[in-house]
C-alpha positions in Angstrom: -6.0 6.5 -15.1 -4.4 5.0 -11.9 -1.0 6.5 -11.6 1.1 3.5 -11.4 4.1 4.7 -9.0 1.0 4.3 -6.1 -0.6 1.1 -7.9 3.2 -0.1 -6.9 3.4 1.4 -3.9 0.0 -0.6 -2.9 0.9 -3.8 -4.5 4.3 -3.5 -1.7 2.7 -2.4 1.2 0.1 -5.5 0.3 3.3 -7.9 -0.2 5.2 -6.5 2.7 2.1 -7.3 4.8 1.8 -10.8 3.6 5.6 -11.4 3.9 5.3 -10.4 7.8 2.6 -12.9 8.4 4.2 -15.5 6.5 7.6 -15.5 8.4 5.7 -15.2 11.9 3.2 -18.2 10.6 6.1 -19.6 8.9 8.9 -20.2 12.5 9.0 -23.4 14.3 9.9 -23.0 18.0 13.5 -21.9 19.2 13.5 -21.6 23.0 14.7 -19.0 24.6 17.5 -16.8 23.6 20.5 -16.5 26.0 23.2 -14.2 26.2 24.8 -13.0 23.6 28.5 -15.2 23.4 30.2 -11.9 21.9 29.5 -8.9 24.1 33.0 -8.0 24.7 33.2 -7.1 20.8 34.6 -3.4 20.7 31.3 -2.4 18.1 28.9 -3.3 21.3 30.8 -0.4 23.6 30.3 1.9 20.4 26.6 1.1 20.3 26.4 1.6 23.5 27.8 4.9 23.5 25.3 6.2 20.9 22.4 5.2 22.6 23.6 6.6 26.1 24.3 10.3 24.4 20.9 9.9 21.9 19.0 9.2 25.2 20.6 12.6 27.0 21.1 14.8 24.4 18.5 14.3 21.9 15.9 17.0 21.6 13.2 15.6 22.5 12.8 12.8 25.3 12.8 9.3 23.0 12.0 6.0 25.7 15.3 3.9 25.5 13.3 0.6 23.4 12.3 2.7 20.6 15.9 3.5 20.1 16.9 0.0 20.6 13.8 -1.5 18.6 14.5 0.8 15.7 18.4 -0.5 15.7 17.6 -4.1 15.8 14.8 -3.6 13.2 17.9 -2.1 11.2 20.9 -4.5 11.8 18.1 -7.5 11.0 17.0 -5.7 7.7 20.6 -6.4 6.2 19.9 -10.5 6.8 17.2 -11.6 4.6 13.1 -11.4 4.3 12.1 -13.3 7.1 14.5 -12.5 10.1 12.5 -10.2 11.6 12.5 -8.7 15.4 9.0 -9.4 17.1 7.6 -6.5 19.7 6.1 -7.9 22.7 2.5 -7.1 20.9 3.8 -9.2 18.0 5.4 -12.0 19.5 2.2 -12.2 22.0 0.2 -12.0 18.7 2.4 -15.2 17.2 2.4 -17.4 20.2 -1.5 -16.6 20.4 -1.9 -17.4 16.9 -0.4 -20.9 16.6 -1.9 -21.8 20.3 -5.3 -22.1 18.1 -7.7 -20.2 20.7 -8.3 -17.0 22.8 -10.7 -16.0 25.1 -13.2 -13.3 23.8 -16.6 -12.7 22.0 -16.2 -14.7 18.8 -16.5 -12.1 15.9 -15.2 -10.9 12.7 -14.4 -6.7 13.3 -13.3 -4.3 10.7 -13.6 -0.5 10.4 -16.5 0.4 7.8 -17.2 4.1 7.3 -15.1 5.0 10.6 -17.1 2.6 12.5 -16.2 -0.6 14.0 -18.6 -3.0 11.9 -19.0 -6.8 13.1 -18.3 -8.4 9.6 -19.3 -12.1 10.7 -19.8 -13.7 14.4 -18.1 -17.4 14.8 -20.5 -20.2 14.9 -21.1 -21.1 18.0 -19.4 -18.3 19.9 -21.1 -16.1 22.6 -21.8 -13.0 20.1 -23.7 -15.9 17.9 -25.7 -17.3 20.7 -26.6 -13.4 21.7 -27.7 -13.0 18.2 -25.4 -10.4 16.8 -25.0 -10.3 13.3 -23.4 -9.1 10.3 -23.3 -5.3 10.1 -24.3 -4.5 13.7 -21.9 -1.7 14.7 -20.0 -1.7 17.9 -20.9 1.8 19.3 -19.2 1.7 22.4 -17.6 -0.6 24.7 -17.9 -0.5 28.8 -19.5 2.8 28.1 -16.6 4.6 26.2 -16.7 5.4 22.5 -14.6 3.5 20.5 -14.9 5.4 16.9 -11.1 7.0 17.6 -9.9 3.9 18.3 -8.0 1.7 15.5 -9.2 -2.4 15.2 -6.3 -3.5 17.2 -7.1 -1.9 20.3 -10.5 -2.4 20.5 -9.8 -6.1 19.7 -8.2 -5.8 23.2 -10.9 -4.5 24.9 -12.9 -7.1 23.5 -10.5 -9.5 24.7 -10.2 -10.8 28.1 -10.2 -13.6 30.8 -12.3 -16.6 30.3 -16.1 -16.3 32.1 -15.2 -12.3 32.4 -18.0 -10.3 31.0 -17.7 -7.2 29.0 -20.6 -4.8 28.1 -21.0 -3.6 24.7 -23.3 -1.4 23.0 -24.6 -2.1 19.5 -26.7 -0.6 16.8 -28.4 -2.0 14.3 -29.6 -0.8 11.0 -33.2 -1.3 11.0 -33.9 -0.2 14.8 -34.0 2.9 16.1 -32.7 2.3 20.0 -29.5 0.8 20.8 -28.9 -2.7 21.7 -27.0 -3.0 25.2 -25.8 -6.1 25.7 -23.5 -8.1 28.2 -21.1 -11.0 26.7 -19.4 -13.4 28.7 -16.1 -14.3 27.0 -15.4 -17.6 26.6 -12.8 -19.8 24.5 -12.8 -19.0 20.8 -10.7 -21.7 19.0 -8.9 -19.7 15.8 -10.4 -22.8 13.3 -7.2 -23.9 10.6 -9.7 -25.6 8.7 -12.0 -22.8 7.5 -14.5 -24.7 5.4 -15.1 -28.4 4.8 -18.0 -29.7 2.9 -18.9 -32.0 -0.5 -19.0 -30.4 -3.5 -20.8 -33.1 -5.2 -22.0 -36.5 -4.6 -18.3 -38.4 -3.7 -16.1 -35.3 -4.3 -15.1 -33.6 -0.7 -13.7 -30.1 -0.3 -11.2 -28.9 2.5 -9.7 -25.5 3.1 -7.3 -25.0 5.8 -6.3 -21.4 5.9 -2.7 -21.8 8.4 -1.1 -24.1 10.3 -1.1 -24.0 13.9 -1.2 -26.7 16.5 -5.0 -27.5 15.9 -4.5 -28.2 11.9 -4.1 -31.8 11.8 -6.5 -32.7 14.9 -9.3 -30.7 12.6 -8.2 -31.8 9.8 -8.7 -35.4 10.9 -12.3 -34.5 12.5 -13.2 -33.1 9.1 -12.1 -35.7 7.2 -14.3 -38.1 9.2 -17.2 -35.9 9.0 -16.6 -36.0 5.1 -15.9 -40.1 5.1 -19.3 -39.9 6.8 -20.8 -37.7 4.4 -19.6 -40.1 1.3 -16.3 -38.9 0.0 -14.3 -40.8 -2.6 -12.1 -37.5 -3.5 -11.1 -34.3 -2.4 -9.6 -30.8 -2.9 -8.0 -29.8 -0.7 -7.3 -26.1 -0.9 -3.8 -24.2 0.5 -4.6 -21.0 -1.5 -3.8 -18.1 0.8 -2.4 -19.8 3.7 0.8 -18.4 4.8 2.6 -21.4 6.8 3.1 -22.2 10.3 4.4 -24.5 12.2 6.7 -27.3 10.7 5.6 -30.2 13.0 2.1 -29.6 11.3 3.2 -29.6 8.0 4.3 -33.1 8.7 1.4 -34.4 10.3 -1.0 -33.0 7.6 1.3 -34.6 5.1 1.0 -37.7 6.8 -3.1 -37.6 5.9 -1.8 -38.3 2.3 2.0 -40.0 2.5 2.9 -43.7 3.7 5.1 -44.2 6.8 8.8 -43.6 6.4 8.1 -41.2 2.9 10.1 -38.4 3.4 8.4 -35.2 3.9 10.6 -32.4 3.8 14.7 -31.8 4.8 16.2 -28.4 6.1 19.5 -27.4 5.4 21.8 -25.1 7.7 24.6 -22.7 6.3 27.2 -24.6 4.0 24.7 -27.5 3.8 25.6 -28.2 7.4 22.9 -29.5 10.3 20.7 -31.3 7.9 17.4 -33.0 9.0 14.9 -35.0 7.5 11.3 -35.6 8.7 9.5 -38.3 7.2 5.6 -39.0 7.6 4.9 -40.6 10.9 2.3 -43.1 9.5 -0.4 -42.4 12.1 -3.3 -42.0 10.2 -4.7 -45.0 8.4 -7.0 -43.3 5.9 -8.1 -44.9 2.7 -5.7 -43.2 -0.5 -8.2 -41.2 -2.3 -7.6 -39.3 -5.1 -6.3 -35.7 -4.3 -6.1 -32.2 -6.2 -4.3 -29.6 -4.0 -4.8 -26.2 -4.9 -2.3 -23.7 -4.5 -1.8 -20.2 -5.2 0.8 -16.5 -4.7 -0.6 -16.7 -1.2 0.6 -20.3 -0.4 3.6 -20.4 1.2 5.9 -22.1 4.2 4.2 -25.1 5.1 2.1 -25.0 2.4 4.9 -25.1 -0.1 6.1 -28.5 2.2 3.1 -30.5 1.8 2.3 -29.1 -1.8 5.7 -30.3 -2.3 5.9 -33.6 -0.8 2.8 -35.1 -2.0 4.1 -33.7 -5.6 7.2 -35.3 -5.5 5.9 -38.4 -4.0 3.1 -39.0 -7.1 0.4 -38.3 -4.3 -1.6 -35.6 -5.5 -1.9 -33.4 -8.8 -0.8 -29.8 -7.8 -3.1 -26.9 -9.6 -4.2 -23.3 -9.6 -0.4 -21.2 -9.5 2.7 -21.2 -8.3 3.2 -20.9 -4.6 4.9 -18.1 -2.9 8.3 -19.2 -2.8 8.9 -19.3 1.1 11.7 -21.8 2.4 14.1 -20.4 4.8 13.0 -21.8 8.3 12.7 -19.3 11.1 13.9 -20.5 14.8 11.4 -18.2 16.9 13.5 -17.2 20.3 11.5 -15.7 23.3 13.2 -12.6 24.5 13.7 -11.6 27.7 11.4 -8.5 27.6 8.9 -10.5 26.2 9.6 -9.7 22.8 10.8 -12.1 20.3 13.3 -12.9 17.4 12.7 -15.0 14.2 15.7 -16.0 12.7 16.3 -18.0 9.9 18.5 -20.8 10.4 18.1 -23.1 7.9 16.4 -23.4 4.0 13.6 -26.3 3.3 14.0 -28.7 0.6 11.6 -30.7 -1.2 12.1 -34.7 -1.7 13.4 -34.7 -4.6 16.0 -32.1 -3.8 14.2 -28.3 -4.7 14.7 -25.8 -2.9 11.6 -23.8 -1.7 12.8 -20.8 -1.1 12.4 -18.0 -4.3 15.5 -15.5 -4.9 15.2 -12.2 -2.9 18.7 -10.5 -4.2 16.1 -8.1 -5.3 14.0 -7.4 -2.6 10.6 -5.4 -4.9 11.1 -8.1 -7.0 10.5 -10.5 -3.8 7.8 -8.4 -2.1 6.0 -7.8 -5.3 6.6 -10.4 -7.7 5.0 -9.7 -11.1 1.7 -11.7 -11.9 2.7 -15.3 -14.2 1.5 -15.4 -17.9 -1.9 -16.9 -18.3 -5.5 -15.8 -19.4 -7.0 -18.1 -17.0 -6.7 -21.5 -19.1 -5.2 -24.5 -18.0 -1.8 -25.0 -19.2 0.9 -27.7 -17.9 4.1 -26.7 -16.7 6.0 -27.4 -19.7 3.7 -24.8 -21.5 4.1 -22.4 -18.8 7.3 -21.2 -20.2 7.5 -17.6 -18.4 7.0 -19.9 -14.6 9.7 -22.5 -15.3 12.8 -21.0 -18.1 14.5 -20.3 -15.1 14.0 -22.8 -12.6 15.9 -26.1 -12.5 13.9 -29.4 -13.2 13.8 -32.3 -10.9 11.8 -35.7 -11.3 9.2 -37.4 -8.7 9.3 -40.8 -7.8 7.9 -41.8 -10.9 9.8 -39.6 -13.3 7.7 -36.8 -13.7 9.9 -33.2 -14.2 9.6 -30.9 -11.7 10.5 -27.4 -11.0 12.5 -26.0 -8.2 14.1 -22.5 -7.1 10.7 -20.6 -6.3 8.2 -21.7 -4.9 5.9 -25.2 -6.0 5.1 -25.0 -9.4 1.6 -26.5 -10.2 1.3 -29.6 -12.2 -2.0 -28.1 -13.8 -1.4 -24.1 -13.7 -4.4 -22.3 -13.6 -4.7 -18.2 -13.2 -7.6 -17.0 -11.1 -9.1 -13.7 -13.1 -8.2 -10.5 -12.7 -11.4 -7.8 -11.3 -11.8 -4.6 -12.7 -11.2 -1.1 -11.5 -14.6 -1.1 -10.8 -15.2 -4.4 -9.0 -12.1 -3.8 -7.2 -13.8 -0.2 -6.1 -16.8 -1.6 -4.9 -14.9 -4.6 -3.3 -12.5 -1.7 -2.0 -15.2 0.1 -0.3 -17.3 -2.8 1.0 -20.1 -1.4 -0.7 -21.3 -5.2 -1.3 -21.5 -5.9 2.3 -22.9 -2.1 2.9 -25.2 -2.9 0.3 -26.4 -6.8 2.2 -26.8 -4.9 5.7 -29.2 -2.1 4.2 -31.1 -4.8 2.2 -31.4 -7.3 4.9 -33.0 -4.5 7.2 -35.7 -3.5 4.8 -35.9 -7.6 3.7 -35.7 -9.7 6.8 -36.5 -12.8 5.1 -33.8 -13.7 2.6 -34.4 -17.0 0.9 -31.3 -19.7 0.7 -32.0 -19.6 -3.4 -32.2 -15.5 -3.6 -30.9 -14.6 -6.9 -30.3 -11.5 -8.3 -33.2 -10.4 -10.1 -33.4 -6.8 -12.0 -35.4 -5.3 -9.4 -32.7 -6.3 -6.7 -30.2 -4.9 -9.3 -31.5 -1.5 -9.5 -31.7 -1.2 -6.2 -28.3 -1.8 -6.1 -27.1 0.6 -8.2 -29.2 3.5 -6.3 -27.2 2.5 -3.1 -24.1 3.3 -4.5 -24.8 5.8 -6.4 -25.9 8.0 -3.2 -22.6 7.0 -2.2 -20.1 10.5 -2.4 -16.3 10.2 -4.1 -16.7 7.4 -6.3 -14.6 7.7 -9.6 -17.9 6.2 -11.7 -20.5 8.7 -9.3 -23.8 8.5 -10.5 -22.8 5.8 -13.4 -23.0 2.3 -11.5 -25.5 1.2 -13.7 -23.5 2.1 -16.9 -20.3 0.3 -15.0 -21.6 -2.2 -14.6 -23.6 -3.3 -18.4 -19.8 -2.1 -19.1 -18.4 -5.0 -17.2 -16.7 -8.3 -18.9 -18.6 -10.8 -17.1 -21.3 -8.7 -15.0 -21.9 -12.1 -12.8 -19.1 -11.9 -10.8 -21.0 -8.5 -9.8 -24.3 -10.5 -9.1 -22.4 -13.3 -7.0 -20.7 -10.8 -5.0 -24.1 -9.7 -3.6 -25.6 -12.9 -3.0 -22.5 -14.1 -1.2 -22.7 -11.2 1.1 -26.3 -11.6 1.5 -26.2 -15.2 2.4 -23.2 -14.5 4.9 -25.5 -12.4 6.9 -28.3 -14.4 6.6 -26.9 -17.9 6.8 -23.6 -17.6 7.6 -19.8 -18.1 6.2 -20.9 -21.7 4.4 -23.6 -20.3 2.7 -21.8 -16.9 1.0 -18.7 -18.7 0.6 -20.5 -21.9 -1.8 -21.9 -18.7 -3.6 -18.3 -17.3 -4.3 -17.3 -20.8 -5.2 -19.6 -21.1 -7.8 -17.3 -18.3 -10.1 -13.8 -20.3 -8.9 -12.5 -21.0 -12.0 -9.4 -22.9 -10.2 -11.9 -24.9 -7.7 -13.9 -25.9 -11.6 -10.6 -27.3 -13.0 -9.9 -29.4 -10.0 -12.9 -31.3 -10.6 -12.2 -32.3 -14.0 -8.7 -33.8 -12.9 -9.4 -36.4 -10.6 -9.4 -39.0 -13.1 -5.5 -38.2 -13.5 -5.8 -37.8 -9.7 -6.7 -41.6 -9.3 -4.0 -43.2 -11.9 -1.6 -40.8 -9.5 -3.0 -42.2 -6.3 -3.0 -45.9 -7.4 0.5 -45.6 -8.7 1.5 -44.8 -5.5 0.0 -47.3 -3.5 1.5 -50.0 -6.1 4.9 -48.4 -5.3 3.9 -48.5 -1.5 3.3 -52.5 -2.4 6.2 -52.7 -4.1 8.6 -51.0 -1.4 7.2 -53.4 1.2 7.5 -56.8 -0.9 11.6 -55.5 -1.5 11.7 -54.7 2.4 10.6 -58.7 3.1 12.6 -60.1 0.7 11.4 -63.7 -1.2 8.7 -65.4 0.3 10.2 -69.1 1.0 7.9 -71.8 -0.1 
């Protein structure tokens, strides 16, 4: 039985993680910071005092920025969440980030096995055109062996000026030689919209994983692409995306809002330098019906557009409630090329909410205990464990609301919860393990493979060869043990398709087992009375603006 003082532990270092990227991806642009207005304050001179006799007489010999990163870490922790000191690495990380590009080879890394595996290579990207693949392994780099190193640093390597080349060496399961090859790195843009396709005939789905300064320029190229495609409706999915930056928030809200409709308002301390942004009204696309999924992982501007088009009638809000994220970071460039995100303000919906969930207690705010549910649909009313403490509001047309944590979904849905043993074989990528070693004895993998008994068993021999698994030699009996043993078959065949086809093909496998995605599509119909209520109150607003027609 899993001890759960470290199923804890895990479930922090996860949230701690997330809540990292969510206040870098959450800042908007503060400029850079200048001298500090109080340096004659007697506690600097202290300070100063201690680091000068730490730096001589400590026992060992400590470089003078770990001593000072450490103390700003500390002084910042006493704040809140989100104020958070940036390294150089970091900050450079950020700005890199919400640019939307970098120069490199275009793939997917991560460490499989203590080797550095190539997971998936962008479409269209240099490694793609070379024809590296899923599960190649990067053996070395420029000659040197890079097993020692950790992902970060061999990201860099991999990383350089655009039209450099850089000289890898892969191997391939399957061959027996190495592949040498030499990449020229070029621009890789870091997509916001991660998938966009129909669903069915009318119904369009978006996904856009973060918002950066490409989201609504693809956003608007894959909407087209969709118009062209047929689509009446859409999903548009924010599960997992963590923020970024505020002035795409609004502009992605402004797909959805009319011009003028207020969009989100920030707050200073005391209620004092308040701001409102509205929707610009500079796109002109047709109001279709909208479902907006959102889950634990949506937060920042996210929450703002979940928000807005919730309080504004615009769209029916599903799946669970968001994160909870709404103090706004001012992101200051520091002089040593580090950086500082500091909240300065709080984000409020609309109709009033406040985004931001309580963080008095800080594990309670890092690892926030899973809502009731069994994965059925239940309204917010019924959700009584998600709302009894939050304060109700009302949307334009009088529909009750819930703010003080986060956007609570009109329609909440919960996504299952895997097993030990899915989450084991997830855990240890023995799925995509698995789809490398099958592909290289099966070249040809169909775009209908299904799982048949015979590719089962196989299965099951794979990872039972596999040493210090707690069900060793018992995958077969795990699995007829299982709940609902497709989730098991799906999770091959997406991994399988990935490598064969690519990231579209696994990822409509996975969708076919989203019990939140399978809602959505049964609530446009509420979708549409939501979206022409809103344009009627868009007709009516204008006709008030003009006043009586004369005759």
């Amino acid at each position: 039985m899993t001890d759960p003082t470290r199923r804890s532990t895990r479930r922090l270092l996860v949230a701690a993680v997330f809540l990292l990227t969510v206040t870098v991806a959450g800042g908007i642009a503060g400029g850079r910071l200048g001298a500090a207005s109080d340096a004659t304050n007697p506690g600097f001179k202290e300070y100063s005092d201690i680091l000068a006799t730490a730096r001589a007489w400590y026992a060992d010999d400590v470089p003078a920025n770990k001593f000072v990163y450490a103390s700003i870490h500390g002084m910042l922790g006493t704040l809140d969440p989100h104020t958070n000191f940036l390294e150089p690495e970091e900050y450079s990380s950020m700005v890199e980030k919400q640019r939307g590009s970098f120069y490199g080879l275009g793939i997917i890394i991560s460490k499989r096995n203590g080797k550095v595996t190539v997971i998936t290579p962008v479409e269209g990207s240099p490694a793609e055109r070379l024809g590296i693949r899923a599960g190649d392994v990067i053996d070395r780099v420029e000659g040197q062996s890079i097993d020692d190193l950790p992902v970060d640093a061999v990201v860099k390597k991999l990383k350089g000026p655009k039209g450099t080349k850089v000289n890898i060496t892969i191997l391939r399961p399957g061959l027996d030689e190495p592949l040498q090859m030499t990449i020229t790195r070029a621009e890789i843009p870091t997509n916001s919209v991660s998938f966009a396709l129909m669903l069915e005939p009318g119904v369009g789905y978006i996904r856009l994983k973060d918002f950066t300064h490409t989201s609504a320029p693809e956003l608007q190229e894959n909407w087209e692409k969709l118009e062209k495609l047929g689509m009446k409706k859409l999903v548009f999915d924010l599960r997992g995306n963590p923020g970024g930056l505020l002035d795409q928030a609004i502009a992605v809200s402004d797909f959805f809002l009319a011009k003028n409709e207020k969009v989100v308002v920030t707050r200073g301390r005391n209620g004092a330098q308040e701001q409102s942004f509205s929707a610009p009204g500079k796109n002109t696309h047709s109001r279709i019906p909208v479902v907006v999924l959102v889950n634990k992982g949506s937060a920042s501007a996210s929450e703002i557009v979940a928000g807005a088009l919730q309080d504004h009638d615009r769209a029916v809000i599903e799946g669970q409630t968001s994160w909870g994220k709404g103090l706004v970071q001012s992101v200051y460039n520091l002089s040593d090329g580090a950086g500082l995100a500091l909240t300065s303000a709080k984000y409020y919906t609309p109709s009033g909410r406040c985004i931001q969930r309580d963080y008095k207690d800080v594990l309670e705010y890092l690892s926030p205990e899973d809502e009731e549910g069994d994965g059925e649909e239940t309204g917010p009313a019924r959700d009584a464990a998600s709302t009894q403490k939050k304060e109700s509001f009302r949307t334009e047309s009088g529909r009750i609301v819930y703010g003080g944590g986060g956007i609570t979904p009109d329609v909440f849905v919960k996504a299952p919860t895997l097993s030990r043993f899915a989450v084991t074989l997830y855990a240890r990528g023995l799925f995509f393990e698995f789809a490398v070693d099958y592909r290289a004895r099966h070249p040809a993998v169909p775009r209908d493979f299904q799982v048949t008994p015979a590719v089962r068993e196989e299965f099951f021999r794979f990872v039972d060869a596999k040493p210090g698994l707690p069900f060793e030699g018992k995958t077969k009996a795990s699995y007829e043990a299982e709940a609902d043993p497709s989730i098991l078959d799906r999770a091959i065949r997406e991994e399988l398709l990935t490598a064969a086809y690519g990231r579209e093909a696994g990822y409509r496998v996975d969708m076919e087992g989203d019990v939140q995605l399978k809602k959505a599509l049964t609530l446009f119909p509420d979708a549409e009375k939501l979206a022409m209520a809103h344009q009627e109150m868009q007709l009516a607003k204008n006709s008030d603006l003009k006043g009586p027609v004369k005759p």
